[in-house]
C-alpha positions in Angstrom: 0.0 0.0 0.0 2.9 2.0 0.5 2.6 3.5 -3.6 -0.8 3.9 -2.9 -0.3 6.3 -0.1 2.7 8.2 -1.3 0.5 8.9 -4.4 -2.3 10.4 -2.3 0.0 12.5 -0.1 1.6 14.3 -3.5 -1.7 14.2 -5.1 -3.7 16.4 -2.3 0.1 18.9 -1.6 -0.4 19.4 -5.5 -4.2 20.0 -5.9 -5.2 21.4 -2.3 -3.5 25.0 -3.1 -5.6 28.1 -4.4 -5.4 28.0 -8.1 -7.2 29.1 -11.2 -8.3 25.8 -11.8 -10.0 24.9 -8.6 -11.4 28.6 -8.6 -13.4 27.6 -11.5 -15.0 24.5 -10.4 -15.6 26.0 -7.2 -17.2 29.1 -8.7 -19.3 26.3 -11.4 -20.7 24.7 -8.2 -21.7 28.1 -6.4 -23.2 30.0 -10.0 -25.4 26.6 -11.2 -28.8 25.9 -9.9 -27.6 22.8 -8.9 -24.9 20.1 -8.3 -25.4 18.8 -11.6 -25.7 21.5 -13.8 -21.9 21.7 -12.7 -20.6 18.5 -13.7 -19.3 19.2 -17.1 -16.7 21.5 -15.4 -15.6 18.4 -12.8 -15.7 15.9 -15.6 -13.9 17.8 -18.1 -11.4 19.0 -14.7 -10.7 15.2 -14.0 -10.4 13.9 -16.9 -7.6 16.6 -18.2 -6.3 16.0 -14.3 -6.4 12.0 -15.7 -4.2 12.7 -18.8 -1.5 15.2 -17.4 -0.9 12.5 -14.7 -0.5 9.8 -17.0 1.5 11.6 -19.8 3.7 12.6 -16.8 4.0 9.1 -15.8 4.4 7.3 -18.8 7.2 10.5 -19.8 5.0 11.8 -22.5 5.0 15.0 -21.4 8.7 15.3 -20.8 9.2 14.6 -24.4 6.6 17.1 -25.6 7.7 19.9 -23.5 11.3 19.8 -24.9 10.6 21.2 -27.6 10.9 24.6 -27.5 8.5 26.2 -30.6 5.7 23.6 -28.7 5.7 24.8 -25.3 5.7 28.4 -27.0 2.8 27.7 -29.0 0.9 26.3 -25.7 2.2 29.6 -23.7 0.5 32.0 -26.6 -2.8 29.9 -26.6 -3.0 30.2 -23.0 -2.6 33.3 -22.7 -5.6 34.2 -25.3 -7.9 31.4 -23.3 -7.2 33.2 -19.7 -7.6 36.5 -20.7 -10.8 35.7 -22.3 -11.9 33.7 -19.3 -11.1 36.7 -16.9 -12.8 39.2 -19.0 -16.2 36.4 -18.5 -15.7 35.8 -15.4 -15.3 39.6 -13.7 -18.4 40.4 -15.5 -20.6 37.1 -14.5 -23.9 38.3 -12.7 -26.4 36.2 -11.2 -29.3 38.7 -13.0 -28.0 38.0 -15.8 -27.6 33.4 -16.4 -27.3 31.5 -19.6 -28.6 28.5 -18.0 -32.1 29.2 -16.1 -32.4 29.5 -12.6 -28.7 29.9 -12.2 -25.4 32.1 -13.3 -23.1 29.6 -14.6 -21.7 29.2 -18.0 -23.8 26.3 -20.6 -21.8 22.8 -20.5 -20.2 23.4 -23.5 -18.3 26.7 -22.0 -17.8 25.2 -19.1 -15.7 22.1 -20.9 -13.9 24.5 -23.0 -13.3 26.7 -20.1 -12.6 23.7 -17.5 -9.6 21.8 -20.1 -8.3 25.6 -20.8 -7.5 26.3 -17.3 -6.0 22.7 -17.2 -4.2 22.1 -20.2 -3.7 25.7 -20.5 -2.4 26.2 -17.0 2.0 25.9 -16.7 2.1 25.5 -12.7 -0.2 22.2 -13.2 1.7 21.0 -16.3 5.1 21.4 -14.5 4.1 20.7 -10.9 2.7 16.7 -12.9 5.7 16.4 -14.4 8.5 17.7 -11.8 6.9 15.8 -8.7 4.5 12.9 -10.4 6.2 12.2 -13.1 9.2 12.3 -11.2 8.5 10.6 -8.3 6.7 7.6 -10.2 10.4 6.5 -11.1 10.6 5.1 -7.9 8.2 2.1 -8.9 7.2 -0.1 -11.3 4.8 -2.9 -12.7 2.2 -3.3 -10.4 3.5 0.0 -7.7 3.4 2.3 -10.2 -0.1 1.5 -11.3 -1.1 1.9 -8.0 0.4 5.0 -7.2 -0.7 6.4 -10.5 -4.7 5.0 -9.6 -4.1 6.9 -6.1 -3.2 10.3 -7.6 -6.0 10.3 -10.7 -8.1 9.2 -7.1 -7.4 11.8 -4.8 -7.5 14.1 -8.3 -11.3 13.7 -9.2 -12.5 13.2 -5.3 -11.4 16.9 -5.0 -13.1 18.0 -7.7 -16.4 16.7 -6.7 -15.7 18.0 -3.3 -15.1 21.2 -4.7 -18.1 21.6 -6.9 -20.1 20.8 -3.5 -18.6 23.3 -1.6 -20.0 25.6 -3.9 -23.3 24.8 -4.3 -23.2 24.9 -0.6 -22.0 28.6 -0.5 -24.7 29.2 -3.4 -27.5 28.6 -1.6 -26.3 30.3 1.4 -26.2 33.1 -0.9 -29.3 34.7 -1.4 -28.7 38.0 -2.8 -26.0 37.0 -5.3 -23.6 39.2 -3.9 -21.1 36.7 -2.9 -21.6 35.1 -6.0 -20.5 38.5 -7.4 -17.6 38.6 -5.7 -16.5 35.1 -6.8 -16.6 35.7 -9.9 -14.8 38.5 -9.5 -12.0 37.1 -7.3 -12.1 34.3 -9.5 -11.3 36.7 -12.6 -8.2 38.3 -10.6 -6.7 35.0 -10.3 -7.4 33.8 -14.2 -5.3 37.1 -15.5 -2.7 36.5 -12.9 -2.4 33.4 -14.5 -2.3 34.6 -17.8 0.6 37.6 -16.8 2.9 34.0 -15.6 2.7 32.9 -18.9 3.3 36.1 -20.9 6.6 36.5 -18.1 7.2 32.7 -19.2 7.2 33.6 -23.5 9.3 36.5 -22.6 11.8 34.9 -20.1 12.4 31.8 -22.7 13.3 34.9 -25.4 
């Protein structure tokens, strides 16, 4: 079991910190009229959670990211997706919903939006690779398929979690406001993100 728990341990130090991607589930779970209308943005969340951890593991993310025109062309897109999602998110209002009796974005914006901030997102794609993908070395055959099954574990359990929280806070909220302010705080966060990766296209010039 010992594979099992180390992958849990790195899994949760990875995921549990305040980041544009668990911002946008959380704020999915608070604006929707309920748990479910939110579960495009913790599928699509897992799943892209799913495929980082196993390109880091099997080293196909290592291989991609050495080349430099590549990880350029993935800074630039980035940087285009967060802006965009900033500008959506600061001007979100619960008055104003695509999806009826809520404030969140339709399933199909929330997928875009949800792999965007995941694929899209250079702390998540290094973080997999530099402590994962690293640490995965240590086993093999039968460990490392059980530490890999432990982090994708502990990866959409969070999620889910998350999303909860949300709807939680939502219906707490019944003036919006808060809401409001998520969306807001959640918007900060998305452009902060998207300033790291212009610094990162201009650092690598």
């Amino acid at each position: 079991m010992e594979p099992f728990i180390h992958g849990m341990i790195l899994a949760f130090g990875l995921i549990l910190p305040l980041g544009v991607q668990n911002l946008f589930v959380f704020t999915q779970g608070a604006l929707q009229s309920t748990l479910w209308q939110a579960l495009p943005a913790v599928l699509t969340a897992g799943a892209c959670d799913t495929l980082l951890i196993l390109a880091a593991v099997l080293g196909v993310s290592l291989v991609i990211l050495s080349f430099a025109w590549l990880k350029l062309i993935l800074l630039g897109t980035g940087i285009v997706f967060l802006a965009y999602m900033g500008w959506v998110s600061w001007n979100s209002k619960p008055d104003s919903s695509p999806v009826p009796g809520g404030s969140g974005m339709p399933p199909a914006k929330q997928i875009v939006f949800a792999a965007s901030v995941s694929l899209l997102n250079p702390h998540a794609i290094l973080d997999t690779i530099g402590v994962i993908g690293t640490s995965s070395l240590n086993y093999a055959d039968n460990d490392k398929v059980l530490f890999t099954v432990a982090c994708i574990a502990v990866s959409w359990l969070w999620f889910f979690a998350l999303a909860l929280a949300g709807r939680i806070i939502g219906n707490l909220d019944s003036t919006g406001k808060m809401l409001s302010r998520i969306g807001k705080i959640s918007a900060v966060f998305i452009w902060g993100a998207a300033l790291y990766l212009g610094y990162g296209i201009v650092s690598e010039m």
